[in-house]
C-alpha positions, 0 to 999 in steps of 0.5 A, spaced: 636 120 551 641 120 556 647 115 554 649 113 561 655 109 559 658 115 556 657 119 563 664 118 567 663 113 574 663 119 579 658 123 575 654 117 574 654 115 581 652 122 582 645 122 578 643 116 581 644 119 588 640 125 586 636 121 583 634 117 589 634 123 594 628 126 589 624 119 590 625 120 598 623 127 598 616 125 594 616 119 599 616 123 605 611 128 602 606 124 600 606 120 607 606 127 609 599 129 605 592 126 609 588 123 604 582 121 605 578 116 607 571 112 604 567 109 608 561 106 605 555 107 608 552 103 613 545 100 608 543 096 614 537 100 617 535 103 610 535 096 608 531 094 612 526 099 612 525 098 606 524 091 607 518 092 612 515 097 608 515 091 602 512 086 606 507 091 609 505 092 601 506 084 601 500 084 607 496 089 603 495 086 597 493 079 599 489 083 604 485 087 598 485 080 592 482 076 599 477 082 599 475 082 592 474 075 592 469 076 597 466 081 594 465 077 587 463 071 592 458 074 594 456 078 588 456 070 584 451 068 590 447 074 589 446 073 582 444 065 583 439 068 588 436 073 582 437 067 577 433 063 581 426 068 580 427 069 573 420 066 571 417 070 576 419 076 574 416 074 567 409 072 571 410 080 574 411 082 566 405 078 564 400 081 570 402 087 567 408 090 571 415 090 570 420 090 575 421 096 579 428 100 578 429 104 585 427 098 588 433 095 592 435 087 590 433 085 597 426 088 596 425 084 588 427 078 591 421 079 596 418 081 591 419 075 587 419 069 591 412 070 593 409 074 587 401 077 589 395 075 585 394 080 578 389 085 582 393 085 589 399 088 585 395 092 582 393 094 588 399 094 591 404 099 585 397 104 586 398 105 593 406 104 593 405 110 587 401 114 590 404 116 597 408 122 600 405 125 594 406 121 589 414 122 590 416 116 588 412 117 580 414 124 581 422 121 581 420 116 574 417 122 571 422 127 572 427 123 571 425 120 564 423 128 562 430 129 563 433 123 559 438 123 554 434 116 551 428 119 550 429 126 548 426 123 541 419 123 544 420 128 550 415 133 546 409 128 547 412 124 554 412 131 557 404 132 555 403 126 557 406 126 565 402 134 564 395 130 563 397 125 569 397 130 574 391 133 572 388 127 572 387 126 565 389 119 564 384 116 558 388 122 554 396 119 556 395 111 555 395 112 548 401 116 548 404 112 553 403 106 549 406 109 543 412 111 546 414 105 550 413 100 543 419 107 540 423 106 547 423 098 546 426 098 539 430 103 540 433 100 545 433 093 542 436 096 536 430 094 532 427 101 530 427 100 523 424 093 524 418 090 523 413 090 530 414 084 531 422 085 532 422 089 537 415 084 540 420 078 540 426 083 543 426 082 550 427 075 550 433 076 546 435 082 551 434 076 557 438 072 554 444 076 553 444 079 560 451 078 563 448 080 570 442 077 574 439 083 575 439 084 568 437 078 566 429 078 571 429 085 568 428 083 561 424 077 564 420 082 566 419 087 560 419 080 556 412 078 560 410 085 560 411 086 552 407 079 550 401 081 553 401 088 551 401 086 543 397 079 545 393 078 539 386 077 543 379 078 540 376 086 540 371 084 544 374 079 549 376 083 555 383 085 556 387 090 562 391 093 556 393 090 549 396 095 544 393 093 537 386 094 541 388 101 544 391 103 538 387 101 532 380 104 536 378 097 539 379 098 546 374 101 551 376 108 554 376 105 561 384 106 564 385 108 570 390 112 573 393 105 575 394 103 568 398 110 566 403 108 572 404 101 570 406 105 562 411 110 565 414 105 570 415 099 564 418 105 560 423 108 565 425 099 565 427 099 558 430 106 558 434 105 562 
């Protein structure tokens, strides 16, 4: 380090100057050098922009919870609409019928509000069955042929569909019988069970419906199962009973009608 002190006065004098002379230079050059500006953007216009596109998203959303609260409105009412016919889709059950599954919820209302005596709906599933070919059973033979749910009994199920359409209804209600009490404990979960579990199932199922058209469904396979498994005399005349069927009983007077009630009660509980 440089001890000024022992610097005589003219030299020192003469650093100071030189000294100064160097800041000046440096001085000048950097008022000499353009340095460059920052300028921060203008946010404004992206701002709001951005706060549009928030508000729309904003509109959209209340639009879309104001929608789905009117669809789970309409869905509430629909089902309060269902409920209120639960006791006649178990009087369509017990007049040997479920309810239909390609039928439109309108149409089972209709249905239900103002249920046809036992034989007028025996009537009317024959010709509804029976038009344009049969196409609307051909769609339920068809498509419980192909389903997954009945694969254990699709040997003997497609036997049965073969005998209908040959006209050969006496051999399939037995069959029919068979397979809709394997389908309804399987479906109940209460395949190793006694008869009478399954027989009592359909109840449980209705009560534990989450949905109405789920409920009145069971409603219906519940009448349905009850009278099939009624415990009747053999010599008292029933449409179809199952002990009677199965246990040779029954006199051989199905009819075409009564294999098209079968196929549609286990398309309903296989669903």
């Amino acid at each position: 380090m440089i001890d000024l002190s022992k610097i005589p006065r003219d030299e020192n004098a003469e650093a100071l100057a030189r000294f100064a002379e160097a800041m000046r230079e440096i001085t000048q050059s950097a008022q000499r050098v353009a340095m460059p500006r920052f300028e921060l953007p203008n946010l404004a216009p992206v701002s709001a922009q951005w706060a549009e596109a928030f508000r729309q998203v904003l509109e959209v959303g209340r639009a879309m919870s104001s929608f789905t609260e009117r669809i789970a409105s309409s869905m509430r009412e629909t089902d309060r609409a269902i409920l209120e016919h639960q006791d006649a889709a178990y009087r369509l059950g017990r007049c040997g019928w479920t309810l239909p599954m390609r039928m439109s919820i309108p149409s089972v209302i209709d249905l239900l509000r103002d249920l046809p005596a036992e034989s007028d709906l025996d009537e009317a599933f024959g010709a509804i069955y029976a038009e344009k070919r049969q196409r609307r059973l051909r769609e339920v033979t068809d498509e419980l042929c192909r389903r997954k749910s009945l694969e254990y009994w699709r040997p003997l199920l497609g036997e049965c569909v073969a005998s209908y359409y040959a006209k050969r209804y006496l051999i399939t209600i037995p069959s029919l019988v068979s397979i809709f009490e394997g389908t309804l404990a399987m479906t109940t979960n209460t395949f190793l069970a006694k008869p009478s579990r399954a027989i009592s199932s359909p109840r449980n199922k209705r009560a534990a419906g989450q949905w109405g058209l789920d409920v009145i469904l069971w409603a219906s396979i519940q009448g349905f199962t009850e009278r099939l498994f009624e415990n009747v005399p053999s010599w008292e005349p029933r449409p179809l009973n199952r002990h009677r069927i199965l246990h040779g009983r029954d006199e051989q007077r199905w009819a075409r009608v009564d294999a098209i009630r079968l196929f549609t009660a286990i398309d309903a509980v296989a669903r």
